[in-house]
C-alpha positions as CSV (number, residue, x, y, z in Angstrom):
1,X,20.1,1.2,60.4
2,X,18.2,-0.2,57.2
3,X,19.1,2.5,54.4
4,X,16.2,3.5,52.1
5,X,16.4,3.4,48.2
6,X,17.2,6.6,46.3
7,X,13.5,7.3,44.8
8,X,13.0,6.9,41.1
9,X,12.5,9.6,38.9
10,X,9.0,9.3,37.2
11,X,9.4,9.5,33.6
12,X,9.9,13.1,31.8
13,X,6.7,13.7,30.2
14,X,6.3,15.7,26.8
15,X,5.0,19.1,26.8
16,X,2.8,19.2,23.8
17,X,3.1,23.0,24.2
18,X,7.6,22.9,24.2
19,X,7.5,19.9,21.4
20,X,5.0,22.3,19.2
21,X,7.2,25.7,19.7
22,X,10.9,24.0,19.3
23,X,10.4,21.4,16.7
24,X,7.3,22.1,14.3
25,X,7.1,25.8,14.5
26,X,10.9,25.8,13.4
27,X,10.4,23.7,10.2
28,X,7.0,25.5,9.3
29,X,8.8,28.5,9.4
30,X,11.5,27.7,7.6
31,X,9.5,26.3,4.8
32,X,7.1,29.4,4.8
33,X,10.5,31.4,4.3
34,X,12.1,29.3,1.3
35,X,8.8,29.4,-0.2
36,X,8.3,33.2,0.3
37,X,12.5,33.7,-1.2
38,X,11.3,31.2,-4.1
39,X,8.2,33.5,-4.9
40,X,10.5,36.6,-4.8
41,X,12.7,34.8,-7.1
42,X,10.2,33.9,-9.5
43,X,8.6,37.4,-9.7
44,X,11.3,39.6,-9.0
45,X,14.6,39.1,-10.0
46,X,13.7,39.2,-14.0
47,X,14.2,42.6,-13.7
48,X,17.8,42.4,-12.4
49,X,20.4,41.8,-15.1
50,X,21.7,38.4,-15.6
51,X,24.6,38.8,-13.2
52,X,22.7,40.6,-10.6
53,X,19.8,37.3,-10.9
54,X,23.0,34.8,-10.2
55,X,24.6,36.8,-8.0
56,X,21.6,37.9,-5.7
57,X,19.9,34.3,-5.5
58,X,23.5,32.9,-4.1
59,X,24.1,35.5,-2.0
60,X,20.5,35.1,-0.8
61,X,21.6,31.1,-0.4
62,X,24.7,32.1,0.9
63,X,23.5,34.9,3.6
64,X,21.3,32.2,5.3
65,X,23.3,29.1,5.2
66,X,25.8,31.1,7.2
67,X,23.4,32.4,9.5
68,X,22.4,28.8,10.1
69,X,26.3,27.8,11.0
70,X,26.0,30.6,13.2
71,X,23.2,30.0,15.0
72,X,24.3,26.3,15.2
73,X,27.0,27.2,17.8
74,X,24.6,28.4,20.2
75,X,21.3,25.7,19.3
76,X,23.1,23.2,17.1
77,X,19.2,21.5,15.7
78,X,17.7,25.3,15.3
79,X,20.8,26.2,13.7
80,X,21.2,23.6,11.5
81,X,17.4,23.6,10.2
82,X,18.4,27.4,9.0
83,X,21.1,25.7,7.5
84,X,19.5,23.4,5.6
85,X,16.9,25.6,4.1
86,X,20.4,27.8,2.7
87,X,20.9,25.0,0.9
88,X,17.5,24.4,-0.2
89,X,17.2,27.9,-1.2
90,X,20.7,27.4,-3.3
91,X,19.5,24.6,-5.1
92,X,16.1,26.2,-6.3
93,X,18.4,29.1,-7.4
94,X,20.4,26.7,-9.6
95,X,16.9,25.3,-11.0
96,X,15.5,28.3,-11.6
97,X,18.6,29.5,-13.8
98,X,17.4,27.5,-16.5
99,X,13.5,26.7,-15.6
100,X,12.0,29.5,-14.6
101,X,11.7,31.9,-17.3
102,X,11.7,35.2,-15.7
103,X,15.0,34.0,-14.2
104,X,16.5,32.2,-17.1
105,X,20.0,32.5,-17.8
106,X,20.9,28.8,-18.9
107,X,19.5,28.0,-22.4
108,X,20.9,24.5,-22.3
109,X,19.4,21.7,-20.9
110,X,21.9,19.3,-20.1
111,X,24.5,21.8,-18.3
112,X,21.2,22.5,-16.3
113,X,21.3,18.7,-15.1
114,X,24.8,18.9,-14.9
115,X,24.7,22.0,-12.9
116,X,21.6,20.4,-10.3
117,X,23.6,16.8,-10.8
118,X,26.7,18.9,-8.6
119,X,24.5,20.3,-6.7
120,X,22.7,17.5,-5.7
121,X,26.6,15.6,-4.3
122,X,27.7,18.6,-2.7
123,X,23.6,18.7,-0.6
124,X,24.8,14.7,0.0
125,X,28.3,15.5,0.8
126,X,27.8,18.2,3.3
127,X,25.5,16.4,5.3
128,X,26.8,13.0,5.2
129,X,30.2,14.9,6.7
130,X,28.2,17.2,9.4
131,X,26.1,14.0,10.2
132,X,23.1,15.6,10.1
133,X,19.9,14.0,9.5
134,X,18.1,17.6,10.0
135,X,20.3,19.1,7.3
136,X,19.9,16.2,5.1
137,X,15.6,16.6,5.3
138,X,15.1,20.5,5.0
139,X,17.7,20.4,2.5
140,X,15.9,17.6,0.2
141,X,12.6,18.0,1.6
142,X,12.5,22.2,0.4
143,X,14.5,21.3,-2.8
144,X,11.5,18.7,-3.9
145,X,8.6,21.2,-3.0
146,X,10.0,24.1,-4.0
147,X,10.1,22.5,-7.4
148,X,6.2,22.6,-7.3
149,X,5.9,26.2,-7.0
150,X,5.4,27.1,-10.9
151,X,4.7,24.5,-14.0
152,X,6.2,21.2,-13.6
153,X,7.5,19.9,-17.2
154,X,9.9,16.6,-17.6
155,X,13.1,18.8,-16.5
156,X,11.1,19.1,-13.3
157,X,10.8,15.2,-13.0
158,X,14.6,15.0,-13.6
159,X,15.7,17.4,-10.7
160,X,13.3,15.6,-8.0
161,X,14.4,12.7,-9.5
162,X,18.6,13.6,-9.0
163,X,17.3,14.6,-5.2
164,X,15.4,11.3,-4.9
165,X,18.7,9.4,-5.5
166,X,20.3,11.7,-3.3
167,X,18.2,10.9,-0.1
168,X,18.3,7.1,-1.3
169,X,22.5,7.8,-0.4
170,X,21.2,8.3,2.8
171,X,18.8,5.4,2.7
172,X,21.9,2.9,1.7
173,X,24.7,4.3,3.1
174,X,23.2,5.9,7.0
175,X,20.0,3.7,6.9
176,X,18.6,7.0,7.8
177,X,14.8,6.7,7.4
178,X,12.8,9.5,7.5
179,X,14.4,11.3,4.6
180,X,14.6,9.0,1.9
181,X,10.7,8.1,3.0
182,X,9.6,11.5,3.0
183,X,11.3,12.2,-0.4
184,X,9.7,9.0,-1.9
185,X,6.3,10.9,-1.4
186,X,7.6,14.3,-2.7
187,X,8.9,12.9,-5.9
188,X,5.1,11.2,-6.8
189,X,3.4,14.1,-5.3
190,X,5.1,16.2,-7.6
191,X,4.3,13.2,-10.0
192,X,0.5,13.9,-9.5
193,X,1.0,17.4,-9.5
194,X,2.0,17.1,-13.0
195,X,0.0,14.7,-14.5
196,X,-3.3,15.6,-12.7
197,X,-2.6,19.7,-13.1
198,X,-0.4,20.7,-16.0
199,X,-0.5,17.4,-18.1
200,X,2.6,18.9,-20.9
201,X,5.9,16.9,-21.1
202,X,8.2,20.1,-21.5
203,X,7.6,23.6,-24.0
204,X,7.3,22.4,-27.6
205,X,7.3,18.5,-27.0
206,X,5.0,16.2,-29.1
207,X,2.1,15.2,-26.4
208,X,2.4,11.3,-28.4
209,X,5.5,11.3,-26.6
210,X,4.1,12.0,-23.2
211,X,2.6,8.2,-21.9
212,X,5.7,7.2,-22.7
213,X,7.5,9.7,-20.6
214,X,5.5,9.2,-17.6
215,X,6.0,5.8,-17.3
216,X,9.2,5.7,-17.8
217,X,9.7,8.2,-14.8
218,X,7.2,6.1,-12.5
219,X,9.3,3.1,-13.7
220,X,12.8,5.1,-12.7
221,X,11.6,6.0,-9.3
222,X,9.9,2.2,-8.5
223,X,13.4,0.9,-9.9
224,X,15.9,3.4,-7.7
225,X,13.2,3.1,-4.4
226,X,13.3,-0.6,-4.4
227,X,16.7,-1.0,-4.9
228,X,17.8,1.5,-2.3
229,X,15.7,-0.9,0.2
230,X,17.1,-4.2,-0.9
231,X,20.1,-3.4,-1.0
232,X,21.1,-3.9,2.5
233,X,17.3,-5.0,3.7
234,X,18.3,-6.5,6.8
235,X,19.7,-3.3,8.2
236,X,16.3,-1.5,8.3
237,X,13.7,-1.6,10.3
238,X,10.8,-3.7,9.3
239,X,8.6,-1.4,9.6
240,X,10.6,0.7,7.7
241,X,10.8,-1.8,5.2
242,X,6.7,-2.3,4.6
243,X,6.1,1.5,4.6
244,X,8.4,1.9,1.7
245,X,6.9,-1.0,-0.2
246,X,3.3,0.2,0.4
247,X,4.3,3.7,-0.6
248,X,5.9,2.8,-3.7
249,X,3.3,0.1,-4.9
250,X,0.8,2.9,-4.3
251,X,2.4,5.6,-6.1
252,X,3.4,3.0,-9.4
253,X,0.0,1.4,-9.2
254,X,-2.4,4.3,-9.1
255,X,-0.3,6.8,-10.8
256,X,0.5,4.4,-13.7
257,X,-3.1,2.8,-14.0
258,X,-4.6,7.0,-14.3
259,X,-2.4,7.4,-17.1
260,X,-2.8,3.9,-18.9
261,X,-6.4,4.2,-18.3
262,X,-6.5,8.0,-19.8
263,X,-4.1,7.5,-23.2
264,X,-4.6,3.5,-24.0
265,X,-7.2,2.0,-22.0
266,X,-7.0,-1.4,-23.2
267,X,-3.0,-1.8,-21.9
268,X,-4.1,-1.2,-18.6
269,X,-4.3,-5.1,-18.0
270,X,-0.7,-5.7,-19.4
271,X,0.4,-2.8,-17.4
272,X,-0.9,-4.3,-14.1
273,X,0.4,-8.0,-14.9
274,X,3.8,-6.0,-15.5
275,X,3.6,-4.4,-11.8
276,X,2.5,-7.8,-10.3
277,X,5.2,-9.1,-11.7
278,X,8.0,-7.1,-10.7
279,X,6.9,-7.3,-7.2
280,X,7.1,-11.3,-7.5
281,X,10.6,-10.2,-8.3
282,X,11.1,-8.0,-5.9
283,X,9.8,-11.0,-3.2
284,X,12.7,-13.4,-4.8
285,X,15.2,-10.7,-4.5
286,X,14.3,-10.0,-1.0
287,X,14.5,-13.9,-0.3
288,X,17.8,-13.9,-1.7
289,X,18.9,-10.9,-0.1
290,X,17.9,-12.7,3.2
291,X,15.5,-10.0,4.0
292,X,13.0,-9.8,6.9
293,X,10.6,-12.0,6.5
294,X,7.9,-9.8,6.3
295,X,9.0,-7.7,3.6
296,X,9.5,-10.8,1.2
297,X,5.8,-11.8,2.0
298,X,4.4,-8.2,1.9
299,X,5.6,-7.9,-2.2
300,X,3.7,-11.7,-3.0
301,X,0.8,-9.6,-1.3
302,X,1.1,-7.3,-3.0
303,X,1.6,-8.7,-6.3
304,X,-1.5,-10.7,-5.6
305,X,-3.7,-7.7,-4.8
306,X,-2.7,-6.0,-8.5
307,X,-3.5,-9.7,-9.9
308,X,-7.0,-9.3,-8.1
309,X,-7.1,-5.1,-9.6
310,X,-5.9,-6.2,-13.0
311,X,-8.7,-8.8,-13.9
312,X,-11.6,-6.0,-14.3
313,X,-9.8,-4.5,-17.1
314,X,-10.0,-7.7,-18.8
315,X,-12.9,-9.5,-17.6
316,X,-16.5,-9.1,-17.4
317,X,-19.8,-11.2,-15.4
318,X,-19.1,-14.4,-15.1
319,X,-15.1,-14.9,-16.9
320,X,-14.5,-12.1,-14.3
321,X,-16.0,-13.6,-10.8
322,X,-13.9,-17.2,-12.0
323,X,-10.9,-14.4,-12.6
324,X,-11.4,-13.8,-8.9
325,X,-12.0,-17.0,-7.8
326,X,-8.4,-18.7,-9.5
327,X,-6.6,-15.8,-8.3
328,X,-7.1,-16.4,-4.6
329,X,-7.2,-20.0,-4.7
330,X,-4.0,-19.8,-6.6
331,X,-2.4,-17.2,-4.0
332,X,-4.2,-19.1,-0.9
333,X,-2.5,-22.1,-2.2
334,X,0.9,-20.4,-2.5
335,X,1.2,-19.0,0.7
336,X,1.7,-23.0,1.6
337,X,4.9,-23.1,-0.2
338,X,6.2,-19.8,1.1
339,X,4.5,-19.9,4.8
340,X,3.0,-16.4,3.6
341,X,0.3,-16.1,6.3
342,X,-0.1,-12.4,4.2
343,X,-0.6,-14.1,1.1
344,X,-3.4,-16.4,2.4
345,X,-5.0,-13.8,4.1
346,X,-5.2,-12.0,0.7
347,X,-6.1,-14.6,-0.8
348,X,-8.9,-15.1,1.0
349,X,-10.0,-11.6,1.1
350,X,-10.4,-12.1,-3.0
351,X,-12.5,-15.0,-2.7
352,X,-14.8,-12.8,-0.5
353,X,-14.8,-10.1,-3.5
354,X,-15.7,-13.0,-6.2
355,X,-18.4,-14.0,-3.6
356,X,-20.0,-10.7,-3.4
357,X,-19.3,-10.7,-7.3
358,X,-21.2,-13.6,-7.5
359,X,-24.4,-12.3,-5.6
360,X,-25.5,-10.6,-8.7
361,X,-27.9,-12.9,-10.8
362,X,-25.3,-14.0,-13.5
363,X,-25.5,-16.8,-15.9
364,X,-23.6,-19.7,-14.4
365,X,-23.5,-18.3,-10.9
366,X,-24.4,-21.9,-9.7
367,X,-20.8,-23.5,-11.1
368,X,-19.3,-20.1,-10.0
369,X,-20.7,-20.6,-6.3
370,X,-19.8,-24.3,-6.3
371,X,-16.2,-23.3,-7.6
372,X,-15.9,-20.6,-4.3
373,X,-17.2,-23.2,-1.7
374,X,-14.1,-26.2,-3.5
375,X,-12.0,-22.9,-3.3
376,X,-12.5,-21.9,0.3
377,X,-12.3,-25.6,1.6
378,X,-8.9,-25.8,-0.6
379,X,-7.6,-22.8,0.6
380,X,-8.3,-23.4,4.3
381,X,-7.2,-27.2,4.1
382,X,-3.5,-25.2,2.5
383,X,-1.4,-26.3,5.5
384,X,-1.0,-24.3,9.1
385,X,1.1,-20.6,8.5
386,X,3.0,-19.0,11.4
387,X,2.1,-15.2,12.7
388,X,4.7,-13.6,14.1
389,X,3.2,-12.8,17.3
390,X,0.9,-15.2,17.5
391,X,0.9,-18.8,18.7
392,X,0.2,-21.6,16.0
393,X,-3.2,-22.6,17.4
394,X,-4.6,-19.0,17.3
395,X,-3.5,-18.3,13.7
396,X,-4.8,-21.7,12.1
397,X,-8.5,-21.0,14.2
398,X,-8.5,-17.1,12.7
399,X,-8.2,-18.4,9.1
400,X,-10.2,-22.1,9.9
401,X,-13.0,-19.8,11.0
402,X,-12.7,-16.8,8.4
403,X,-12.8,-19.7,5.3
404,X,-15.6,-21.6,7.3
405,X,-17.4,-18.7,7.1
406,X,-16.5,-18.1,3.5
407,X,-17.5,-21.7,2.7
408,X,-20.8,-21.7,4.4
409,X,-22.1,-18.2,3.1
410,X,-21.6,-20.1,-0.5
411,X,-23.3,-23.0,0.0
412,X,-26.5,-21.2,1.5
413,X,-26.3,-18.5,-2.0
414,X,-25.8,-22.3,-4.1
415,X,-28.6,-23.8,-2.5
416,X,-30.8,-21.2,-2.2
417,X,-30.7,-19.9,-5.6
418,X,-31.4,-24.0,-6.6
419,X,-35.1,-23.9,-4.3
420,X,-38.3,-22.5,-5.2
421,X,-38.8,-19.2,-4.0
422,X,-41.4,-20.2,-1.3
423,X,-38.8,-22.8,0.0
424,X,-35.5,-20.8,0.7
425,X,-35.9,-21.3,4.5
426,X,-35.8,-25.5,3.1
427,X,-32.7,-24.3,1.7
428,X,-30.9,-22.9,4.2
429,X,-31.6,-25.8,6.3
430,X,-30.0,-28.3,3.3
431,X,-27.1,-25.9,3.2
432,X,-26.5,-26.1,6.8
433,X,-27.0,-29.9,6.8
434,X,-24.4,-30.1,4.2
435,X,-21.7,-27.9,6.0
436,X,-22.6,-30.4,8.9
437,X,-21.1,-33.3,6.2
438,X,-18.2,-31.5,5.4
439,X,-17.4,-30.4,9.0
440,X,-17.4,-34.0,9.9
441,X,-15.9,-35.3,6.9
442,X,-12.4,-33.2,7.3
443,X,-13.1,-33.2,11.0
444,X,-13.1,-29.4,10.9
445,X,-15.2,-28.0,14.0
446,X,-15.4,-25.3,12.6
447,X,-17.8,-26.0,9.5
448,X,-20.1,-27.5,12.1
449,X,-20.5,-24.1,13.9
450,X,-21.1,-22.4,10.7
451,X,-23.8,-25.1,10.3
452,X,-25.1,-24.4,13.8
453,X,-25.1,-20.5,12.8
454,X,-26.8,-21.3,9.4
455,X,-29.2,-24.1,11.0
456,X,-30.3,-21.4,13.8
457,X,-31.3,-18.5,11.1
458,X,-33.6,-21.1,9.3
459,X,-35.2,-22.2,13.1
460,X,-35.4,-18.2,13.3
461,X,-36.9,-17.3,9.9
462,X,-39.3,-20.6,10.0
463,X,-40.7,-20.0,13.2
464,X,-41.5,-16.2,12.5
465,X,-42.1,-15.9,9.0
466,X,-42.6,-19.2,7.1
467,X,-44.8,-20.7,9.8
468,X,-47.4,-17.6,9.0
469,X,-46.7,-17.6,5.3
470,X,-46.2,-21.1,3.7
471,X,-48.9,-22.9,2.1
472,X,-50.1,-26.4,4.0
473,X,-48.3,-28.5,1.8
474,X,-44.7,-26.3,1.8
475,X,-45.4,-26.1,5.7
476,X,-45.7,-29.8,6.5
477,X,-42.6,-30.6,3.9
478,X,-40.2,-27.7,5.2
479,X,-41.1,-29.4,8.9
480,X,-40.8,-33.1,8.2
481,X,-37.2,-32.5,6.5
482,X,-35.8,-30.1,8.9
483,X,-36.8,-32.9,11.5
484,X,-35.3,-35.7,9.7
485,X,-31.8,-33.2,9.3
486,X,-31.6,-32.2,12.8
487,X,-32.6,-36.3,13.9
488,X,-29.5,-37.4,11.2
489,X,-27.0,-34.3,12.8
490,X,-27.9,-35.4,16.2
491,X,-27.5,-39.2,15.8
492,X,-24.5,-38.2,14.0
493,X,-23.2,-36.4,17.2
494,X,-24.0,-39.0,19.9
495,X,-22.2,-41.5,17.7
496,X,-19.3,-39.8,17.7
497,X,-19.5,-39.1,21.6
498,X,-19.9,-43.1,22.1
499,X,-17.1,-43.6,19.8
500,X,-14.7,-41.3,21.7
501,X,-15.9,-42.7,25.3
């Protein structure tokens, strides 16, 4: 008899109600409780003698870490959460010995470092031996916040500095992700935190001093967050790989530009050439690394897009729109060499900002408008770039159409700001006849639909408004050329049919 197939189990579903108690509630409890120890720390223990401080804040550490071990032999992830945050709770002990000055028993700065330096490789040690990528993130993850918890000086930007290059261990050596990404966002939240709330370098240190400081610190994290990634870049996941780029362009860029704009305002341009440039380095140490190619095309993006933020700190009106203009020409021209399809989107996308730039009534907006319409053409004529993803065809009509567009919306602002102000409808039509000419002369289909587009708004805006409006004599001109146009187009058209039958 014919046997029937075992039935297939239907896939286990998550309940959001079992995810919420066993994995969140854990971790926000175990935070809530380091945080509540740190407090106590803070406010309490300065009336213990300086033995009893060291002695109770270890044996505090101590007490829960151990608990964690033992609770780890019954629920090894809930065990091992408890035993991270002893660990946590240790380190902020050992930064609180010097920092905190209700706690302070260390006067000197350096065997502070030292002291958190130790720390730090014995946090890395133990959970590089257990394994442990849950021990590794409380552990890091409480150390960096719990740092936040009273004034943050420059000896605070050391220590979540020291536990930055202890989750990048993880980062190079496990490839683990989640830590080193999460601590790249503690250490410039703590970053903000500093210079947004508190704004001193350290007790007694000259505030000349404190630009200086600050950038050096953003430059140290960039520096130790980008070469933890290409180190070993193929190893990673890409998207792995872009979320760390984005997140560290975003916290040098932004943090570095509020503090350049705030002490020495007229650097800021210098400063952003300086960050566009070291992610065109970054992109040829990628390439050279034989990284993903994604990750080598998302720094030339990026370095573009802090070209494009750096020229309104140099340039004003027009010098600024023609700024705009060589920047994406330059990058949509680039992205040939390198078969960036990233780069010539952004590229692109800053031509459209020097368009809308150029909107404004400015002297020499007809040049600058005639520059963007050369620029778009050039751009889109740039050669065909591959998306992964996407077949060749697809990719080369999404940018055709997106520079057509670009190219067309130009013409009509050049001719129209060129006609009387009675005749723009006369203008749009010349525009659209012109995009007709340059859709047939680089045999671009796509021009011509822009021209149909632009060439249907004037039918549109003749038939209900100028019709009405438009003295006799505008009325019977605007008619007799747009007949001639459209007669020129269509014989245009039916030659080109005849030709191809």
């Amino acid at each position: 008899p014919p046997t029937s197939a075992p039935p297939v189990a239907a896939p286990e579903q998550r309940d959001l109600e079992s995810h919420v108690g066993t994995y969140w509630l854990s971790r926000l409890g175990i935070v809530a409780l380091i945080i509540g120890i740190a407090y106590l720390i803070t406010y309490r223990f300065g009336e213990l003698g300086m033995l009893a401080r060291v002695g109770a804040g270890y044996l505090l550490s101590a007490g829960l870490g151990a608990f964690g071990l033992w609770l780890s032999r019954r629920n090894e992830l809930f065990g091992r959460i408890v035993f991270g945050g002893g660990l946590a709770l240790a380190y902020f002990v050992t930064y609180a010995l010097h920092f905190i000055p209700s706690v302070r028993v260390i006067d000197s700065q350096v065997l502070a470092l030292v002291l958190l330096a130790a720390f730090v490789v014995a946090i890395v040690t133990i959970a590089h031996r257990m394994q442990s990528e849950t021990v590794a993130g409380i552990a890091l993850f409480l150390g960096l916040h719990t740092g936040m918890l009273s004034d943050i000086t420059a000896f605070t930007l050391l220590s979540t500095t020291l536990l930055a290059a202890g989750a990048l261990f993880f980062l190079v050596r496990n490839r683990w992700v989640i830590v080193p990404l999460s601590s790249l966002v503690a250490v410039y939240s703590t970053h903000v935190v500093w210079a947004v709330r508190t704004g001193h370098m350290a007790p007694g240190a000259p505030e000349d001093d404190r630009l200086a400081l600050s950038l050096g610190f953003l430059a140290l994290y960039f520096l130790l967050f980008s070469v933890a990634l290409l180190a070993r870049p193929r190893e990673l996941p890409l998207r792995a790989s872009l979320a760390f780029t984005l997140l560290n362009w975003v916290g040098l860029t932004s943090l570095g530009a509020y503090e350049v704009a705030q002490d020495q305002e007229p650097h800021l341009f210098g400063f952003l050439l300086v960050i566009a440039a070291a992610h065109g380095a970054g992109a040829v140490v990628a390439r050279l690394q034989r990284a993903p190619v994604g990750l080598t095309h998302a720094y030339l993006a990026l370095g573009a897009v802090t070209l494009a933020l750096a020229m309104p700190a140099r340039y004003e009106d027009v010098a600024l729109v023609a700024a705009w203009t060589v920047t994406g020409l330059v990058a949509g021209l680039a992205a040939r060499g390198v078969e960036s399809p990233v780069l010539r989107g952004v590229g692109v996308l800053i031509l459209f900002v020097a368009l809308a730039a150029c909107e404004r009534e400015t002297p020499g907006r007809l040049t600058l408008l005639a520059g963007l319409v050369v620029a778009f053409v050039l751009v889109e004529r740039g050669g065909t770039v591959r998306v992964a993803g996407l077949p060749e065809p697809e990719t080369r009509t999404l940018f055709t159409a997106v520079c057509a567009v670009g190219a067309g919306l130009a013409l009509v602002a050049l001719v129209g700001a060129r006609m009387p102000s009675g005749l723009v409808t006369l203008g749009w039509v010349i525009a659209a006849f012109l995009l007709f000419g340059l859709g047939f002369a680089v045999r671009e289909r796509w021009y011509r639909l822009a021209a149909l587009a632009v060439m249907g708004l004037a039918l549109g805006r003749l038939v209900l408004v100028d019709v009405a409006r438009l003295p006799p004599d505008q009325r019977v001109l605007t008619f007799i050329l747009l007949g001639v146009m459209l007669l020129v187009v269509s014989y245009t058209y039916t030659r080109l049919r005849d030709r191809r039958g």
